[in-house]
Backbone as numpy.savetxt, mean C-alpha at the origin, in Angstrom:
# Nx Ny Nz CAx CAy CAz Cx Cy Cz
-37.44 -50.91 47.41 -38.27 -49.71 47.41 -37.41 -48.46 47.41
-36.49 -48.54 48.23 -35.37 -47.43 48.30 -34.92 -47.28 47.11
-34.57 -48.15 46.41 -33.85 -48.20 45.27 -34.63 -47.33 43.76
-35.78 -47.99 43.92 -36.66 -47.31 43.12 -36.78 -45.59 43.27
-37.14 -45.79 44.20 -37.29 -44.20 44.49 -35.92 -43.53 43.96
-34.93 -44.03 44.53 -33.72 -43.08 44.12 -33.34 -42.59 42.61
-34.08 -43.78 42.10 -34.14 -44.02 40.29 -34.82 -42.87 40.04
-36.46 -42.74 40.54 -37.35 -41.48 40.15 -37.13 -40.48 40.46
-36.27 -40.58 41.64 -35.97 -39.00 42.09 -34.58 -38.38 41.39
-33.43 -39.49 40.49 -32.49 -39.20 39.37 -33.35 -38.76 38.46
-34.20 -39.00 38.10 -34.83 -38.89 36.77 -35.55 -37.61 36.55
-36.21 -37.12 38.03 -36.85 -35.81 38.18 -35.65 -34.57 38.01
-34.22 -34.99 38.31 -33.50 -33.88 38.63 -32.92 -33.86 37.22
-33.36 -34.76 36.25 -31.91 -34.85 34.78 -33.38 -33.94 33.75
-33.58 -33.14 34.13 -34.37 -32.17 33.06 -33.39 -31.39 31.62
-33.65 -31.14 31.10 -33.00 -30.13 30.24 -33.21 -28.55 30.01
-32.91 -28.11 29.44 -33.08 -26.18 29.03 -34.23 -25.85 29.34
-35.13 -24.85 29.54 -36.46 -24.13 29.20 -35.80 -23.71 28.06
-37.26 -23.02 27.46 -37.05 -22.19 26.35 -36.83 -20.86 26.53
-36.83 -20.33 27.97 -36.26 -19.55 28.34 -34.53 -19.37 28.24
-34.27 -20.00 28.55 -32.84 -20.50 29.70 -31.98 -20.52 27.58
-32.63 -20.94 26.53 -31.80 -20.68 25.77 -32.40 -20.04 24.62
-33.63 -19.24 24.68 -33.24 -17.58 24.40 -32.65 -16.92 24.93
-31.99 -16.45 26.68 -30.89 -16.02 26.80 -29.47 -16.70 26.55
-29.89 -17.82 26.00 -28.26 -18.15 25.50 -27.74 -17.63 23.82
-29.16 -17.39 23.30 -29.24 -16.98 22.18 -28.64 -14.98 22.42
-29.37 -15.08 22.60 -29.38 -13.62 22.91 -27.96 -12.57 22.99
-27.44 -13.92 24.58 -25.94 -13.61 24.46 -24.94 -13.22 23.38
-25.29 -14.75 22.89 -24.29 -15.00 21.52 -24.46 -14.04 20.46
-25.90 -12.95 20.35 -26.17 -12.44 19.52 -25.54 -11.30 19.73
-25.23 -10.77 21.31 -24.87 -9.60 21.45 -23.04 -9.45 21.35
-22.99 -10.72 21.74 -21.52 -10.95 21.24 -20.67 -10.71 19.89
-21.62 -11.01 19.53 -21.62 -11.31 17.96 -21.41 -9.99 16.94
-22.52 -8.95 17.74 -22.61 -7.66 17.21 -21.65 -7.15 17.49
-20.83 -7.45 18.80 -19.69 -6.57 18.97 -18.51 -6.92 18.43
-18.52 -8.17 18.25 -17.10 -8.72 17.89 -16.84 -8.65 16.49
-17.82 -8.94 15.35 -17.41 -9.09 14.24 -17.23 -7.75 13.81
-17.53 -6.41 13.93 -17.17 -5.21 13.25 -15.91 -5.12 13.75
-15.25 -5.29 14.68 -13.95 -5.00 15.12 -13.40 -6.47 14.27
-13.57 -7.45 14.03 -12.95 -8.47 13.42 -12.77 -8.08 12.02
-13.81 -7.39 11.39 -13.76 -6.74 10.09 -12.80 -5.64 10.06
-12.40 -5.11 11.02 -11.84 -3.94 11.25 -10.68 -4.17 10.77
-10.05 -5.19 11.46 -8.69 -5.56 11.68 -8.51 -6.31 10.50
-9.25 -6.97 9.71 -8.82 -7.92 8.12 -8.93 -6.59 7.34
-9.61 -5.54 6.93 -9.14 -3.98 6.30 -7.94 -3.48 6.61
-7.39 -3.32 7.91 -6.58 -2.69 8.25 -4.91 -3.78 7.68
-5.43 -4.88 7.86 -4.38 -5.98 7.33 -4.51 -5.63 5.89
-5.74 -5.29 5.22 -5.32 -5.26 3.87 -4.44 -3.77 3.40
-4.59 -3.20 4.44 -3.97 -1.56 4.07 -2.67 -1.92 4.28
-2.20 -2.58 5.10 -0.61 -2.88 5.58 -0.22 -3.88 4.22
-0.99 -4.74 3.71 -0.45 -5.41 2.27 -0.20 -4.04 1.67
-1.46 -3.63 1.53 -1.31 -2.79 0.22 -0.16 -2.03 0.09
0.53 -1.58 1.17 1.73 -0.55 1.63 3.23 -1.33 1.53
2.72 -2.52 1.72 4.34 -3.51 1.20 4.19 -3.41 0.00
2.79 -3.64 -0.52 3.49 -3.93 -2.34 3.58 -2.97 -2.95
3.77 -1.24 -2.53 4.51 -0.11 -2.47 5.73 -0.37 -2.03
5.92 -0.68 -1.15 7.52 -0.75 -0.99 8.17 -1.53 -1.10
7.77 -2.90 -2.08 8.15 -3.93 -2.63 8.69 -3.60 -4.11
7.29 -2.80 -4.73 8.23 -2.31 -6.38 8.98 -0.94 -6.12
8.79 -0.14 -5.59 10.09 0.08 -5.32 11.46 -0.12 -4.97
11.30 -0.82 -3.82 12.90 -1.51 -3.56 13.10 -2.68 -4.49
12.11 -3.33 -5.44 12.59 -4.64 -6.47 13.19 -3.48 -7.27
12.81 -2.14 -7.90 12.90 -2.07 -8.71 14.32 -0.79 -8.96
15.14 -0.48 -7.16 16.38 -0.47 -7.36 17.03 -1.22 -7.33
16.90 -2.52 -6.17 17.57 -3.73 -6.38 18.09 -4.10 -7.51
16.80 -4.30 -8.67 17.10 -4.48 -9.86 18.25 -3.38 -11.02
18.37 -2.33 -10.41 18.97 -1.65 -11.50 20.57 -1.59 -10.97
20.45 -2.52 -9.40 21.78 -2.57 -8.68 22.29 -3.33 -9.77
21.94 -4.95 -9.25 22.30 -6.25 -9.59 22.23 -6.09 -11.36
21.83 -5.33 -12.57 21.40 -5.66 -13.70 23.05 -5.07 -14.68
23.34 -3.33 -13.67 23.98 -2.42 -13.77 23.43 -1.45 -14.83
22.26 -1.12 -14.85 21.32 -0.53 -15.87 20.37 0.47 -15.15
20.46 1.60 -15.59 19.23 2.32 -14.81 17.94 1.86 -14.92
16.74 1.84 -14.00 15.42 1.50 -14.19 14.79 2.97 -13.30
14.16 2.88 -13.72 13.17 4.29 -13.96 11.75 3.44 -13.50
10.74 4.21 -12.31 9.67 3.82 -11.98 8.60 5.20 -11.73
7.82 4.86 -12.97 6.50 5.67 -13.39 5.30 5.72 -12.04
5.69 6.58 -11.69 4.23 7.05 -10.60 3.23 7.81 -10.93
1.57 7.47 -11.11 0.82 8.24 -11.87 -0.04 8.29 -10.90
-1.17 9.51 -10.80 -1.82 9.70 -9.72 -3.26 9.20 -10.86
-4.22 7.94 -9.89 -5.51 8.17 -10.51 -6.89 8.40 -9.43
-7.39 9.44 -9.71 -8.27 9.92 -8.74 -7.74 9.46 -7.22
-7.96 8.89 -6.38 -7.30 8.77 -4.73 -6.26 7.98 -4.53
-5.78 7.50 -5.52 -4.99 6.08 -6.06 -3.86 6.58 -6.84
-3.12 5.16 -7.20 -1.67 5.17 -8.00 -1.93 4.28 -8.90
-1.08 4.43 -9.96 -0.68 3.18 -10.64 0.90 3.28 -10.65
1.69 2.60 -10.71 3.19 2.34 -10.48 4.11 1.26 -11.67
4.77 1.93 -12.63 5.31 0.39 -13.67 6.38 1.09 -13.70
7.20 -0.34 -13.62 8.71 0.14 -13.92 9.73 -0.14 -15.13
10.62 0.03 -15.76 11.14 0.07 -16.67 12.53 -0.30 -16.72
13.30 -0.84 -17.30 14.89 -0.91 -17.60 15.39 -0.14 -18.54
16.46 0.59 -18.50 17.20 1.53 -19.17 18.05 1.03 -20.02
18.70 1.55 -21.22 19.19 1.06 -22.04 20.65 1.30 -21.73
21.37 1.91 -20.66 22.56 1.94 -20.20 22.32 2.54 -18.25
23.82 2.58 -17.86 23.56 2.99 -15.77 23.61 4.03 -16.11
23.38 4.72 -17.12 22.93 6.38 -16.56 21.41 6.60 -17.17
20.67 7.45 -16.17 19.09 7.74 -16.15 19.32 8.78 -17.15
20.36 9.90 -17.26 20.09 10.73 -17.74 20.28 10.36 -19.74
20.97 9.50 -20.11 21.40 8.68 -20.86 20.53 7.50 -21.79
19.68 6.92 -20.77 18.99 6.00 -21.24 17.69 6.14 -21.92
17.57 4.70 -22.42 15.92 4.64 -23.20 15.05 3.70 -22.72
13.94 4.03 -21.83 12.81 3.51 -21.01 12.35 2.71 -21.87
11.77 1.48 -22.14 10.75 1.30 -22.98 10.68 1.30 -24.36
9.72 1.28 -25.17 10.16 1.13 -26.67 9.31 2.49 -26.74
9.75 3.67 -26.19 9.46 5.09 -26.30 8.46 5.94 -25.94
6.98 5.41 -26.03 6.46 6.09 -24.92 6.00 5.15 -23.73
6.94 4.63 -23.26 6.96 3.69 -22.09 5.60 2.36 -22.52
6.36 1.68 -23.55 5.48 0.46 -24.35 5.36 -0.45 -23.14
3.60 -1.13 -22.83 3.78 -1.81 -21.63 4.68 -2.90 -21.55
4.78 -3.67 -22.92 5.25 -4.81 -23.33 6.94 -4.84 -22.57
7.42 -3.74 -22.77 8.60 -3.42 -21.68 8.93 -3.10 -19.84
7.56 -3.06 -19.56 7.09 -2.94 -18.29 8.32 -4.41 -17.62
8.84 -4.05 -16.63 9.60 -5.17 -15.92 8.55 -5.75 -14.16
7.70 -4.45 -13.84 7.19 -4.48 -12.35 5.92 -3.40 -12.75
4.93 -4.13 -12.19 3.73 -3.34 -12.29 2.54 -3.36 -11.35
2.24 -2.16 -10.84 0.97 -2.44 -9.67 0.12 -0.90 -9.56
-1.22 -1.74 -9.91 -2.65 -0.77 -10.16 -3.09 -0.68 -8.97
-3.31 0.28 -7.90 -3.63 0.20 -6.87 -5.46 0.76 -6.97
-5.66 0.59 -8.24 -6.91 0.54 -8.60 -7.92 -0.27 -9.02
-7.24 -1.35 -8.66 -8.29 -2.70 -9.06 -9.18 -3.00 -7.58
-10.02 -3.69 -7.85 -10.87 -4.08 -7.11 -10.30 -4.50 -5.82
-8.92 -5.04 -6.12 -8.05 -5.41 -4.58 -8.12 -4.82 -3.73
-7.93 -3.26 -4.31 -7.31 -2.31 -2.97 -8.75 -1.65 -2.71
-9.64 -1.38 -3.83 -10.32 -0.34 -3.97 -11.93 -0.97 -2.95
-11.97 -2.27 -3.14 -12.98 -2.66 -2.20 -12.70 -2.68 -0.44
-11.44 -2.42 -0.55 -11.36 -1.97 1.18 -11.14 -0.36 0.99
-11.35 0.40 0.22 -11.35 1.81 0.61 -10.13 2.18 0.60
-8.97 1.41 0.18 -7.32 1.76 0.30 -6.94 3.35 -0.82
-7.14 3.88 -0.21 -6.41 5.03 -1.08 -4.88 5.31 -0.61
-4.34 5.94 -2.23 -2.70 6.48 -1.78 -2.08 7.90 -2.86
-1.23 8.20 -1.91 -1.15 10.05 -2.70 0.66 9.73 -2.40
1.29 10.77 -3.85 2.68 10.62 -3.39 3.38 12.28 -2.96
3.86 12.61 -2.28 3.94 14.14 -1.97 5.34 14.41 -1.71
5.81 15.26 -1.60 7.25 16.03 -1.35 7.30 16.10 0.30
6.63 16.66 0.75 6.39 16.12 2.12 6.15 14.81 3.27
6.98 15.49 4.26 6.75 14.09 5.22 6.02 14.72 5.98
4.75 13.97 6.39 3.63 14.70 7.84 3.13 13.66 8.42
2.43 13.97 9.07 1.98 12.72 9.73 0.75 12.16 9.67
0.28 13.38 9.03 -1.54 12.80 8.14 -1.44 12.77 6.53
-1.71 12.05 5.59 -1.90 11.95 4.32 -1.99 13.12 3.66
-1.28 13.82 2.80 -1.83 14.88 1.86 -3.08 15.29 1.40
-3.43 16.16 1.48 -4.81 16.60 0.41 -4.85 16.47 -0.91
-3.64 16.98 -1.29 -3.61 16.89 -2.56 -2.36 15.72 -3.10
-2.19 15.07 -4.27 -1.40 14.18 -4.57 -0.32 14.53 -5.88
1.02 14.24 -6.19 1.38 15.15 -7.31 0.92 13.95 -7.94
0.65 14.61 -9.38 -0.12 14.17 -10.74 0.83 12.90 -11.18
2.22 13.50 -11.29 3.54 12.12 -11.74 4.50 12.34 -11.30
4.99 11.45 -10.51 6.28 11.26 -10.40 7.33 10.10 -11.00
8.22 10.15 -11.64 8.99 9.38 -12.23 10.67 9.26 -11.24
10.90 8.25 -10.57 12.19 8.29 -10.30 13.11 6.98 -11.38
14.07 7.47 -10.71 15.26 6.61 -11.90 15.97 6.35 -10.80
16.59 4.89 -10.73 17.77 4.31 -9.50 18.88 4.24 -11.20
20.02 4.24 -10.05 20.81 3.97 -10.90 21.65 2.73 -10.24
22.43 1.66 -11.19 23.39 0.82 -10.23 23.91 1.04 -8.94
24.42 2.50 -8.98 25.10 3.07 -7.38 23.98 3.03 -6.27
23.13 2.72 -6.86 21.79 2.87 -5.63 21.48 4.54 -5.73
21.92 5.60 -6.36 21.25 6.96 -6.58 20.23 6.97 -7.15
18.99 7.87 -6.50 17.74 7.82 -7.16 17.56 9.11 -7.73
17.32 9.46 -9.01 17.20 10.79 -9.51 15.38 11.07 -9.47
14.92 11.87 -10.11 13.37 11.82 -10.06 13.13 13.12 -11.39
12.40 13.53 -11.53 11.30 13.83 -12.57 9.81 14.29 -12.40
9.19 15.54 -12.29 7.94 15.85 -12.08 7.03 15.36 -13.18
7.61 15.24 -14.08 6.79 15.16 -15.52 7.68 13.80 -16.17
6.38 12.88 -16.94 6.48 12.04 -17.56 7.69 11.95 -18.07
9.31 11.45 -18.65 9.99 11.45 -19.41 10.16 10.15 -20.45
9.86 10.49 -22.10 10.49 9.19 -22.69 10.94 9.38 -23.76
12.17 8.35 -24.16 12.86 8.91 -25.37 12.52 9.63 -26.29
11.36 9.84 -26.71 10.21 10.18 -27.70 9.91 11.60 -27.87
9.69 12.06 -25.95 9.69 13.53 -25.97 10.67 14.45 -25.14
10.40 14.20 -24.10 10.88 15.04 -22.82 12.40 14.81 -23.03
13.66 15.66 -22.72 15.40 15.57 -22.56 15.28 14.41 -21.58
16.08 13.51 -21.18 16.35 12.77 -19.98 17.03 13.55 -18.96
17.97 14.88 -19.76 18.64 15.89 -19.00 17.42 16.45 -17.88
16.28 16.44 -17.77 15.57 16.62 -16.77 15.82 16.07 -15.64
16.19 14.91 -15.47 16.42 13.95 -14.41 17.01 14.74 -13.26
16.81 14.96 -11.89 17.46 15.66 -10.93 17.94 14.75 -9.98
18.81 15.34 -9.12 18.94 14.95 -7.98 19.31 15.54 -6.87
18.67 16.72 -7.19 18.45 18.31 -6.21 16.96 18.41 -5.41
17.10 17.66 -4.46 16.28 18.32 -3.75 14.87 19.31 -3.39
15.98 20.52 -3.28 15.34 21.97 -3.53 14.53 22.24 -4.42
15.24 21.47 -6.23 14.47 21.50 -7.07 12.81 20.98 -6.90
12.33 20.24 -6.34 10.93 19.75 -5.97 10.22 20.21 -4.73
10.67 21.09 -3.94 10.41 21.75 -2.93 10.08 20.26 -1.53
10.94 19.92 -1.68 10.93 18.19 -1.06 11.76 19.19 0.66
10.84 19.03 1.50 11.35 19.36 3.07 12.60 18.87 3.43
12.37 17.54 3.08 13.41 16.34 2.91 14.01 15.87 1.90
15.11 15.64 1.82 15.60 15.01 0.57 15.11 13.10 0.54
13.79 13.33 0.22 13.07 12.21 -0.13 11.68 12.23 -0.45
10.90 11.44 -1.07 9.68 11.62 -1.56 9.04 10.73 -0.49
7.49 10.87 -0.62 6.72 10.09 0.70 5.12 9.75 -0.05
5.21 8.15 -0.24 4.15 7.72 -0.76 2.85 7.26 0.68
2.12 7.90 0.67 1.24 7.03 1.68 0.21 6.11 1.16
0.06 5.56 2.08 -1.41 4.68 1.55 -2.06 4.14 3.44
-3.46 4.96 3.11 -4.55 4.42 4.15 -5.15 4.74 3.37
-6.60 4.12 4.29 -7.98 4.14 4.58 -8.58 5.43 4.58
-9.82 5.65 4.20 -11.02 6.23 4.28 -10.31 7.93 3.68
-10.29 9.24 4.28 -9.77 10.05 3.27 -8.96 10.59 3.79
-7.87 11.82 3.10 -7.07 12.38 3.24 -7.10 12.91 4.85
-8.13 13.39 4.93 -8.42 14.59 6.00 -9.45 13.44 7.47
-9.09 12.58 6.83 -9.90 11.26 7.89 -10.15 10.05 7.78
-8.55 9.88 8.03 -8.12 8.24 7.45 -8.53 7.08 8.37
-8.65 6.38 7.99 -9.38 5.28 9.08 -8.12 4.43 9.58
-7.73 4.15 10.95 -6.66 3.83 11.50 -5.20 4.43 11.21
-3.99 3.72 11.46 -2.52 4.76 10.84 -2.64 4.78 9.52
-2.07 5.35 8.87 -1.59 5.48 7.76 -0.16 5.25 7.35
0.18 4.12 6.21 1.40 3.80 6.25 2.23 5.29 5.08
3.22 5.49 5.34 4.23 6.01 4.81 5.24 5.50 4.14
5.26 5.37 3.00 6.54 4.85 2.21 7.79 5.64 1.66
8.79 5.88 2.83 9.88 6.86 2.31 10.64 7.08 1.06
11.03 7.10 0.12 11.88 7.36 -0.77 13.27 8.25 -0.95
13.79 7.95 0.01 15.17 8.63 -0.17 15.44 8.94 -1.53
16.58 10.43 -1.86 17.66 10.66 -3.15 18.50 9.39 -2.71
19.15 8.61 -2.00 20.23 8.23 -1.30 19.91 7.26 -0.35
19.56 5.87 -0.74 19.61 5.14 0.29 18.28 4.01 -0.09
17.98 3.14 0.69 17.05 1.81 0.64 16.11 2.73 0.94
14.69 2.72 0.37 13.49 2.88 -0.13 12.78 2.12 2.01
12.01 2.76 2.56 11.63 1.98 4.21 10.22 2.51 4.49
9.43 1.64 5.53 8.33 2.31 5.12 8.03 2.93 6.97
7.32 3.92 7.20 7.23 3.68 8.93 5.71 4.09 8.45
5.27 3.94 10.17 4.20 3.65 10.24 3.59 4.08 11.87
């Protein structure tokens, strides 16, 4: 008799959930949920802005590397498109920039050696914008220059160019490596790339330095 009983009185206590007991379990998870995934989204954007800013400072530094190791100047086309860049680089027909021939003359893509559209759907569906400026600051430019063209040479010297140059039209004698001439604060150019806009970027904003003189680094 004891025994029995102890059976019915296990059996009374092994109940399961109300339907209470897991709508607040629901509930929880829901409120959890709301909070966690916008900050989870947050942080896979912000990872894509930090790609996007290496493969800025990837064709750049491939593309003195390359004019180290080749002994040939290469020249890299910076074009501003609406909040964005496009970036292709080129090999020279001898180690001097001022000397050489880009391309099969007006920079034929087919001669392109390194190339990156920061306008494809990659960058542009996370909101990645990027501007290249004479200035170093610590918020993104307003405004972006239209082109910049630099030239590495074997020695690792980077000359630069406001305006398009190719055998076709422009002197190569344009090529500088003055400074002053670009009203540059610094003797270096400064590519950024963040989020959301100039004047209200969404998290840091990376900076991609460009020294006249030295390895291409990015801070942040």
């Amino acid at each position: 008799m004891h025994r029995a009983a102890d059976v019915h009185q296990g059996h009374r206590h092994a109940r399961g959930f109300t339907l209470v007991e897991m709508m607040v379990v629901v509930t929880i998870i829901s409120i959890v949920s709301a909070l966690v995934l916008p900050s989870m989204a947050q942080v896979v954007r912000d990872r894509h802005a930090q790609e996007a800013a290496m493969s800025v400072l990837d064709i750049v530094r491939e593309t003195r590397s390359r004019a180290m190791y080749r002994g040939t100047a290469h020249t890299l086309l910076i074009e501003t498109v609406g909040t964005t860049l496009r970036m292709h680089a080129y090999e020279g027909s001898t180690s001097s920039c001022r000397l050489s021939r880009f391309g099969g003359g007006l920079f034929d893509p087919a001669q392109r050696v390194y190339s990156l559209d920061m306008t494809t759907s990659a960058f542009t569906d996370d909101g990645i914008q990027a501007a290249v400026a004479t200035t170093l600051t610590a918020a993104p430019p307003s405004t972006s220059l239209s082109t910049l063209q630099l030239c590495f040479t074997p020695m690792g010297v980077t000359y630069f160019s406001l305006t398009p140059i190719s055998d076709a039209a422009t002197s190569m004698a344009t090529f500088s490596n003055d400074s002053t001439a670009a009203g540059l604060n610094t003797p270096m150019f400064a590519v950024y790339v963040y989020r959301g806009t100039s004047s209200a970027p969404v998290g840091v904003p990376r900076v991609i330095m460009v020294p006249l003189s030295g390895m291409p680094r990015m801070r942040q």
